[in-house]
C-alpha positions as CSV (number, residue, x, y, z in Angstrom):
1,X,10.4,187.4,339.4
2,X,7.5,189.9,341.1
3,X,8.6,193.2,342.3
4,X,12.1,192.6,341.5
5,X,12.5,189.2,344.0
6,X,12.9,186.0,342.8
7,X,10.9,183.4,344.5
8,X,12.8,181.0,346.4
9,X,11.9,177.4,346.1
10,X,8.5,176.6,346.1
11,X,8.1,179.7,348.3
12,X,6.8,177.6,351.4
13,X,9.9,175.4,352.6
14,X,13.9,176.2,353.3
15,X,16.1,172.9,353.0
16,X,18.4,172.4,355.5
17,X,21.3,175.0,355.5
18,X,19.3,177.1,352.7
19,X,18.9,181.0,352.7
20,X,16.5,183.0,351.4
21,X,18.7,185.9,350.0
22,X,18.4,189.5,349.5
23,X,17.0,189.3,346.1
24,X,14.5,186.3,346.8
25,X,11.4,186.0,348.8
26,X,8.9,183.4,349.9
27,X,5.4,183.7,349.4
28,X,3.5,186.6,350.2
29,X,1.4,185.7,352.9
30,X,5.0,184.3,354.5
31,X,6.7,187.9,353.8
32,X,4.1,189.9,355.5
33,X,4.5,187.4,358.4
34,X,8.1,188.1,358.5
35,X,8.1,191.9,358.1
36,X,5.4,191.9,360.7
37,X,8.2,190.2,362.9
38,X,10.6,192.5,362.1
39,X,8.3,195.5,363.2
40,X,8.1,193.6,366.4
41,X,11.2,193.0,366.9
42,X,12.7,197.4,366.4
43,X,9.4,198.3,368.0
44,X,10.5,199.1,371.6
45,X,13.6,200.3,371.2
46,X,11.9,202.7,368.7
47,X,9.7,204.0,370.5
48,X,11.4,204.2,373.9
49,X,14.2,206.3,373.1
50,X,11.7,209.1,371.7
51,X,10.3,209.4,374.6
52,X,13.3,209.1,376.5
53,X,14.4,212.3,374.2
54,X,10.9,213.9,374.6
55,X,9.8,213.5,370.9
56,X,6.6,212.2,369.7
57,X,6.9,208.5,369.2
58,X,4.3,208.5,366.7
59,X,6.6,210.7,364.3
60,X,8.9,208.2,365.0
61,X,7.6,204.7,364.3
62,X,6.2,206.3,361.3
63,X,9.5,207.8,360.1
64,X,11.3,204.6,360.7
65,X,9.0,202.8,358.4
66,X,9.8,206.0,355.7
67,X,13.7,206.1,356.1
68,X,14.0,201.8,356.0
69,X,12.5,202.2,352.8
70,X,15.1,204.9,351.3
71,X,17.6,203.3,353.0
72,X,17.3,200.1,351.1
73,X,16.8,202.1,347.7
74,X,20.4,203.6,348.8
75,X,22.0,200.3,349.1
76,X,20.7,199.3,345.8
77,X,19.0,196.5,347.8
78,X,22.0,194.8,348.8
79,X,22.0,195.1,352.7
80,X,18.5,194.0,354.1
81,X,18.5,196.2,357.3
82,X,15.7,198.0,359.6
83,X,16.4,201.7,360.3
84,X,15.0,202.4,364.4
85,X,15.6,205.1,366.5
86,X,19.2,205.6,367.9
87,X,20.0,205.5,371.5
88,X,23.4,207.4,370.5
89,X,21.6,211.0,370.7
90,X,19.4,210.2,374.0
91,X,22.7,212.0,376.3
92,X,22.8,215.1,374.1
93,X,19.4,215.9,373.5
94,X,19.4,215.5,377.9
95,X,21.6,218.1,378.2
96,X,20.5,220.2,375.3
97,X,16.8,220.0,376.7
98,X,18.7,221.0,380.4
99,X,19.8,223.8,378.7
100,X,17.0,225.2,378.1
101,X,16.1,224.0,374.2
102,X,13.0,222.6,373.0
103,X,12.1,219.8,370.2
104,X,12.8,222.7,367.8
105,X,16.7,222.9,369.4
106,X,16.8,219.2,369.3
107,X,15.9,218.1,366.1
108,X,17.9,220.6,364.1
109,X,20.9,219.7,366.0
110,X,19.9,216.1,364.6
111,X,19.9,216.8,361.3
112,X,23.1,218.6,361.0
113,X,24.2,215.6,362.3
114,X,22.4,213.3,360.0
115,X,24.0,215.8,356.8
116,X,27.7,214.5,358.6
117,X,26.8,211.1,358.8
118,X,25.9,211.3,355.0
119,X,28.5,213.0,354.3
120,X,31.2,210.7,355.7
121,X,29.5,208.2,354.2
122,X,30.5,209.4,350.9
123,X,33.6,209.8,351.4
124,X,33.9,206.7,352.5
125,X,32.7,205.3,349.9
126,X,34.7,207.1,347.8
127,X,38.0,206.5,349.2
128,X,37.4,202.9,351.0
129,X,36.2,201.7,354.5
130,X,39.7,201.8,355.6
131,X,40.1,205.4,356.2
132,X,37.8,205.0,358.9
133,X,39.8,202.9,360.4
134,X,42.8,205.0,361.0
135,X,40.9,208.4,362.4
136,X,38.8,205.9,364.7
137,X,40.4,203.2,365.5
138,X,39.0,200.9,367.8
139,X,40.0,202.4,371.4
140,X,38.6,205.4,370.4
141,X,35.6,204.2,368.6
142,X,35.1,201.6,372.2
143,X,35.4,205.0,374.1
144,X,33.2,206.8,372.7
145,X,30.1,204.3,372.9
146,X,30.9,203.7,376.3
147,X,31.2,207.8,377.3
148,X,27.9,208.0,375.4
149,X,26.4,205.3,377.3
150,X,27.5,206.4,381.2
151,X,27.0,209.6,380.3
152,X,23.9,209.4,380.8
153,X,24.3,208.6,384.5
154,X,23.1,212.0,385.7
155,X,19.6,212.0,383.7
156,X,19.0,208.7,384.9
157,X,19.9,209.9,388.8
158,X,18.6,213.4,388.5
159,X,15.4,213.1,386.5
160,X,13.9,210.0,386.3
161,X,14.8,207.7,389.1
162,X,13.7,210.3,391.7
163,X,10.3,210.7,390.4
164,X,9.5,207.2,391.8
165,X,12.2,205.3,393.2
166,X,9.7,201.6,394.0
167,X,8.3,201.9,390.5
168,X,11.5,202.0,388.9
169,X,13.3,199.3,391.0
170,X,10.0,197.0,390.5
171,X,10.6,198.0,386.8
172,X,14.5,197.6,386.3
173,X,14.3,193.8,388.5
174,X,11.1,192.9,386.3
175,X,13.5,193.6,383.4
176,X,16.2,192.1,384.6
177,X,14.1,188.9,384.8
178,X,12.5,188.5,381.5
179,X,15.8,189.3,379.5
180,X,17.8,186.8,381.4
181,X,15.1,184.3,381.7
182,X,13.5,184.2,378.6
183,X,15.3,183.1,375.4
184,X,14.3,184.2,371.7
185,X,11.8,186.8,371.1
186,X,10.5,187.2,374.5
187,X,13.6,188.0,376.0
188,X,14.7,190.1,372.9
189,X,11.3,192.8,374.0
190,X,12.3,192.8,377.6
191,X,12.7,196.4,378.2
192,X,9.2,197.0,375.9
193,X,7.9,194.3,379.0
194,X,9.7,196.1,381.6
195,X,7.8,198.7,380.2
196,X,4.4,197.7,380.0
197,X,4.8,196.1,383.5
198,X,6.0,199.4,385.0
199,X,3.2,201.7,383.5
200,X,0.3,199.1,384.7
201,X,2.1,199.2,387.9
202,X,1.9,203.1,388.2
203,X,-1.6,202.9,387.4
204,X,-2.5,200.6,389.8
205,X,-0.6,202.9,392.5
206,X,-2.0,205.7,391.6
207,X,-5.6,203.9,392.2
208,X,-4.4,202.3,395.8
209,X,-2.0,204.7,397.5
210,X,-3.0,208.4,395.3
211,X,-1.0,210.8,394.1
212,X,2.7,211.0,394.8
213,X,5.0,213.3,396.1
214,X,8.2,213.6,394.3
215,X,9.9,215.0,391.5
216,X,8.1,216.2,388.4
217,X,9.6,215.8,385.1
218,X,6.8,217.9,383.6
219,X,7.3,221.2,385.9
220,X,10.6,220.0,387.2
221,X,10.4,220.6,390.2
222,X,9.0,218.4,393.4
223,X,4.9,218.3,393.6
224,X,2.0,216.1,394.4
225,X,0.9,214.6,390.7
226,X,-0.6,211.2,389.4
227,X,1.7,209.0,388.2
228,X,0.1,208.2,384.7
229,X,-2.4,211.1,383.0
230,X,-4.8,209.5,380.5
231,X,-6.0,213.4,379.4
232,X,-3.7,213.6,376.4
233,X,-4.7,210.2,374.8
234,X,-8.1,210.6,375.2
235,X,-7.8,213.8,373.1
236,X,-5.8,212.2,370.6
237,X,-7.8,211.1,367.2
238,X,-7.7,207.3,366.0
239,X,-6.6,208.3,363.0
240,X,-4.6,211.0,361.9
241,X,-1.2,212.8,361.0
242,X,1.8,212.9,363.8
243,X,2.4,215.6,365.7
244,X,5.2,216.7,362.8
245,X,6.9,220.0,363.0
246,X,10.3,222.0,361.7
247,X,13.9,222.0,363.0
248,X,14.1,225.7,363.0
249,X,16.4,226.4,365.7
250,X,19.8,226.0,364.8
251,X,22.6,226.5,367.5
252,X,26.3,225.6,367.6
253,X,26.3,224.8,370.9
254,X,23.5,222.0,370.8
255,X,25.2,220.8,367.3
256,X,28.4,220.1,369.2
257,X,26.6,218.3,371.8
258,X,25.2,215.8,369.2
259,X,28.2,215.3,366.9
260,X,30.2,213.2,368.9
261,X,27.3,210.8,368.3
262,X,27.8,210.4,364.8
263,X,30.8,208.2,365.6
264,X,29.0,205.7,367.4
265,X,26.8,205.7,364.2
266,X,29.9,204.8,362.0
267,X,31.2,202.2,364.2
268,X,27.4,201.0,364.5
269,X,26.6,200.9,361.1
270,X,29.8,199.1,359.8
271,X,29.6,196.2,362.6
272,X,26.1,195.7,361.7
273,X,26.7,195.9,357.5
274,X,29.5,193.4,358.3
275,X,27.3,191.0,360.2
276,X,25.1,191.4,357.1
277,X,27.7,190.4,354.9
278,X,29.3,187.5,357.1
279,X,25.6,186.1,357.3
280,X,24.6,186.1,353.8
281,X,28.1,185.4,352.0
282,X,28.9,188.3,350.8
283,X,31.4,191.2,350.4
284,X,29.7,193.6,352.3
285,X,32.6,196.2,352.1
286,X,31.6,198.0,349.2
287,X,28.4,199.1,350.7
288,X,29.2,200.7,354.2
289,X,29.8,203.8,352.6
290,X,26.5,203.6,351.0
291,X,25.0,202.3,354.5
292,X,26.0,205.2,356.3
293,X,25.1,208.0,353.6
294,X,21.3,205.6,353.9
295,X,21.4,206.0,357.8
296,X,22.6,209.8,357.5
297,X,20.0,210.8,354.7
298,X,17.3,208.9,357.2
299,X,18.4,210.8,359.9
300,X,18.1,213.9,358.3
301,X,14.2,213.2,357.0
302,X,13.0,212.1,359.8
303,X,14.5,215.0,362.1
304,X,13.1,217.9,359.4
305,X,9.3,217.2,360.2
306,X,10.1,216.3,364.1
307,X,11.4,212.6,363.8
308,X,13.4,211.0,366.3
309,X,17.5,210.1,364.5
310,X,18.0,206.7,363.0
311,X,20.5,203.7,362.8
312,X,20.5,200.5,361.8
313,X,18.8,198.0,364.4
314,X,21.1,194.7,365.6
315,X,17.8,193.3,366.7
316,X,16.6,193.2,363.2
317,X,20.0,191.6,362.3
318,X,19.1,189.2,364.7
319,X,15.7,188.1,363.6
320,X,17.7,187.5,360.2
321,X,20.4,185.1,361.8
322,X,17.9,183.3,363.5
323,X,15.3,183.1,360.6
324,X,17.8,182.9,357.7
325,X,15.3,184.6,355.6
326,X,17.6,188.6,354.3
327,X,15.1,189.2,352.0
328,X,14.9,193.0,351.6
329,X,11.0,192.3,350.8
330,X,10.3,191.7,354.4
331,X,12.1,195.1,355.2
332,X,9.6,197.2,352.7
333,X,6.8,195.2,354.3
334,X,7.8,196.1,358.0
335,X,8.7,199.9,356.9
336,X,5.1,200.0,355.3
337,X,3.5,198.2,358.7
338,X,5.3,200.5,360.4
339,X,3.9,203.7,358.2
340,X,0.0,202.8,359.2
341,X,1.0,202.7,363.0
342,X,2.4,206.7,362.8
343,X,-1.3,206.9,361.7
344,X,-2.9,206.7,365.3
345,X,-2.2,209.4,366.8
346,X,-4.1,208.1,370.5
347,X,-1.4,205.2,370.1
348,X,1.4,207.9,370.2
349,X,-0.1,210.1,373.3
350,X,-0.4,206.8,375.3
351,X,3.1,205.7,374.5
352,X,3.8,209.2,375.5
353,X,2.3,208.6,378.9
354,X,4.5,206.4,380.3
355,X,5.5,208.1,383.6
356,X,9.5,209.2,384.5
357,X,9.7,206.6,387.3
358,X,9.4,203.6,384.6
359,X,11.6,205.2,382.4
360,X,13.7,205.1,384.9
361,X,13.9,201.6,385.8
362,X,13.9,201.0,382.1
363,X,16.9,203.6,380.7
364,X,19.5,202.7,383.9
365,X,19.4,199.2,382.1
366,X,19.3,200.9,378.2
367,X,22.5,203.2,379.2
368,X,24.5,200.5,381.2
369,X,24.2,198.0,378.4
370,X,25.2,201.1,375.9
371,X,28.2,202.3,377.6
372,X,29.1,198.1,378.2
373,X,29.2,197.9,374.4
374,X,32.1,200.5,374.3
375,X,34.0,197.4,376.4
376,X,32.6,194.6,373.9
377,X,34.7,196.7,370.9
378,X,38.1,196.9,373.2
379,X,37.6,193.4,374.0
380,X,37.1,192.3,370.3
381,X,40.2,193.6,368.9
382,X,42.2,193.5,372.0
383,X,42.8,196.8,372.9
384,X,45.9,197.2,375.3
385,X,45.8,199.1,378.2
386,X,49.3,198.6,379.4
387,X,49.7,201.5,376.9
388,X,49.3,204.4,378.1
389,X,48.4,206.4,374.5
390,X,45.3,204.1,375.1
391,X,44.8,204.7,378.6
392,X,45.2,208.1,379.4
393,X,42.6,210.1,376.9
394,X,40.3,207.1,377.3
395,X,40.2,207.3,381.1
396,X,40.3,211.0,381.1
397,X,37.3,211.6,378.5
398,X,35.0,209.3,380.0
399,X,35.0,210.7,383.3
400,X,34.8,214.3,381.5
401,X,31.4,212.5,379.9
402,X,30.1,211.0,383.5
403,X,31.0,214.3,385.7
404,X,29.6,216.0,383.5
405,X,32.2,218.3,383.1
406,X,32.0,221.9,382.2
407,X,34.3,223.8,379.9
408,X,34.0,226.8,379.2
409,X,35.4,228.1,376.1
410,X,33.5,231.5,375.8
411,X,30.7,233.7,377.9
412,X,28.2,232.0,375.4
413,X,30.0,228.9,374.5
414,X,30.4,225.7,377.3
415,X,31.6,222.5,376.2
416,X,30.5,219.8,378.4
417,X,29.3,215.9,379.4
418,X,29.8,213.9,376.1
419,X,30.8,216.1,373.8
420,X,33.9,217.2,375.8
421,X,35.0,213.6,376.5
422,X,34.8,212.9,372.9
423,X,37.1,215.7,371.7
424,X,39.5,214.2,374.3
425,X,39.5,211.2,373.8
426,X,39.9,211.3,370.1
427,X,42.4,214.8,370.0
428,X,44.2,213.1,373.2
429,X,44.4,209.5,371.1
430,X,46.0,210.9,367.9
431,X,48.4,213.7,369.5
432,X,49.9,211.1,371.8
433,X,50.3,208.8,369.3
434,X,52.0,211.2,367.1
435,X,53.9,212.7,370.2
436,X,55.4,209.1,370.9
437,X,56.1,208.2,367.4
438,X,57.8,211.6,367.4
439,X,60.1,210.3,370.8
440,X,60.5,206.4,369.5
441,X,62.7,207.8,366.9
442,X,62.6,207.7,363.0
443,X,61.0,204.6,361.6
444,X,60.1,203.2,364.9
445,X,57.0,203.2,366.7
446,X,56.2,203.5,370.6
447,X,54.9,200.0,372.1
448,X,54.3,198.2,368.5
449,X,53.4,194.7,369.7
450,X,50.6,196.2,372.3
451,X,49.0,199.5,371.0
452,X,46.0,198.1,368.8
453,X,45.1,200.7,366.3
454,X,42.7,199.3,363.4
């Protein structure tokens, strides 16, 4: 044993229908291949979402590396996961940011949410994963995802889209194509393509056709501007320290907006420590409490010196399934890969670059296939809609979330978009459960053989 892994085999070779577990590695120069693959594999994702959010991407490929590393001291090793940036948080840091707060507003409404997370966490593992279950069961947990994903219809149509309608339909189709028509690992990094393909394509139009006239996501309002500005990278150093700074802005109103996300995280991280478990053989049960207090303390870390929030990364969980190596080894290797990338800061103002209209032809795909996952969890456990204690609050809060809808609860208080739809779809769920367990009569229950609860 080095390091705490045992080496598998002969280190080179897997037999046929062998794993490399958790606690067992192959040989070095194989690990760092693998953890390189696994940086790969969260890198755009990881980076997209921060600037999506309008946080410094370098803080965040660097603080993913960081938190993956404390997140597997957490779970004592046992669930071999990648911590990214989370696409939960993208809606209400939109709408905090359209209220006038800045990456000081933003990031200390994160980590309150991050101290949650952790905190649920530990109750959970305390008390079991099954009291989870009952305060969000799946319709509510489905709802929530999906009001968090087409919520963020209107920053998509208001912002980014408008800023250059060709280069983001060129960049959505482009993306369409590879993900579709590519299997394995090139269709896995379509969006980072769509990406890449978008920003060279603004840079070409910027040399052939000049500046365009359209909406600026920089002054926010409609000027003539370049589509892509090289000024900011070539001031950034090679090598250096992020652009770090403090959450010192605390403010109930942007700390509402964000909550709601922390259930997507919960629903999130328990599919993905479950897919864990069912892939290496294991009873992954007794660690989703630990999983989520890991996520949670990430979180927080990463959002008290500017980071960008965290979960753990299905595409990660993928490279596992099809490599059938879990060794947590290749997860300290990617998280230390990832740590000397952070360290270039003209890598970070480039990424930062990338102009509004490829973003949007990039995040109309990203929020779609968010909200579309809220559908996959109804359709898993068969979630009845004949019923209408499922139907109601569901249909009701997402539309609150895609208006969005205002609410008003004092001069300085408004509840609004995804946060409102949230507190009505899960308030709405469990009083209207209650209400018709109350009107079934003792002992019975209203629509048992269709309401899916758990």
């Amino acid at each position: 044993m080095v390091a705490g892994w045992t080496k598998h085999g002969d280190g080179r070779t897997l037999a046929p229908g062998e794993v490399v577990k958790p606690s067992e590695r192959l040989s070095w120069p194989r690990m760092v291949g693998f953890g390189a693959q696994h940086v790969i594999a969260m890198f755009g994702a990881t980076f997209v979402f921060p600037v999506v959010m309008g946080l410094d991407p370098n803080v965040a490929i660097m603080m993913s590396g960081v938190t993956t590393i404390i997140f597997l001291l957490i779970v004592n090793g046992k669930i071999p996961s990648y911590l990214g940036t989370s696409a939960s948080f993208v809606g209400a840091v939109a709408a905090i940011r359209a209220g006038g707060g800045d990456d000081a507003t933003v990031t200390s409404a994160i980590l309150v949410a991050g101290a949650v997370l952790a905190l649920v966490g530990y109750a959970i593992h305390r008390m079991g994963v099954q009291v989870i279950h009952r305060i969000f069961p799946p319709v509510v947990t489905g709802a929530v995802v999906m009001l968090i994903g087409f919520g963020l219809a209107y920053v998509v149509a208001r912002f980014y889209w408008p800023a250059d309608q060709w280069i983001a339909l060129i960049t959505m189709l482009v993306t369409f194509m590879v993900i579709v028509l590519f299997k394995g690992f090139i269709g896995r990094i379509g969006i980072l393509i769509g990406l890449v393909v978008g920003f060279v394509l603004s840079w070409a139009a910027d040399r052939i056709f000049g500046d365009i006239t359209a909406f600026n996501g920089s002054t926010g309002r409609v000027d003539t501007h370049p589509r892509v500005s090289f000024d900011k990278v070539a001031e950034a150093d090679w090598i250096g320290l992020p652009d770090f700074h403090l959450p010192t802005d605390f403010k109930a109103s942007a700390i509402l907006l964000v909550l709601p996300a922390v259930i997507a995280l919960i629903a999130e991280n328990i599919g993905h420590v479950k897919a864990v478990g069912e892939m290496t053989g294991t009873d992954s049960d007794p660690y989703v409490g630990r999983a989520l207090v890991g996520d949670g303390v990430g979180t927080v870390i990463a959002s008290a010196v500017g980071g960008s929030p965290t979960t753990t990364y299905a595409e990660n969980i993928g490279v596992m399934a099809a490599t059938r190596v879990y060794s947590t080894l290749a997860y300290y290797i990617a998280g230390v890969i990832a740590i000397l990338f952070g360290l270039c800061p003209k890598f970070g103002a480039l990424v930062a670059a990338t102009p509004n209209g490829v973003l949007g032809g990039v995040t109309v795909i990203l929020y779609g296939m968010i909200g579309l996952l809220g559908a996959k969890i109804w359709i898993e456990n068969r979630v009845d809609f004949a019923d209408p204690v499922n139907m109601v609050p569901v249909g009701a809060g997402i539309i609150m979330a895609i208006g969005p809808i205002d609410m008003t609860i004092t001069k300085d208080f408004t509840l609004s978009g995804i946060a409102l739809g949230t507190i009505v779809v899960l308030g709405g769920y469990h009083l209207l459960r209650a209400v018709s367990r109350r009107e079934s009569g003792p002992g019975r229950e209203s629509h048992p053989k269709r309401e899916v609860t758990g």
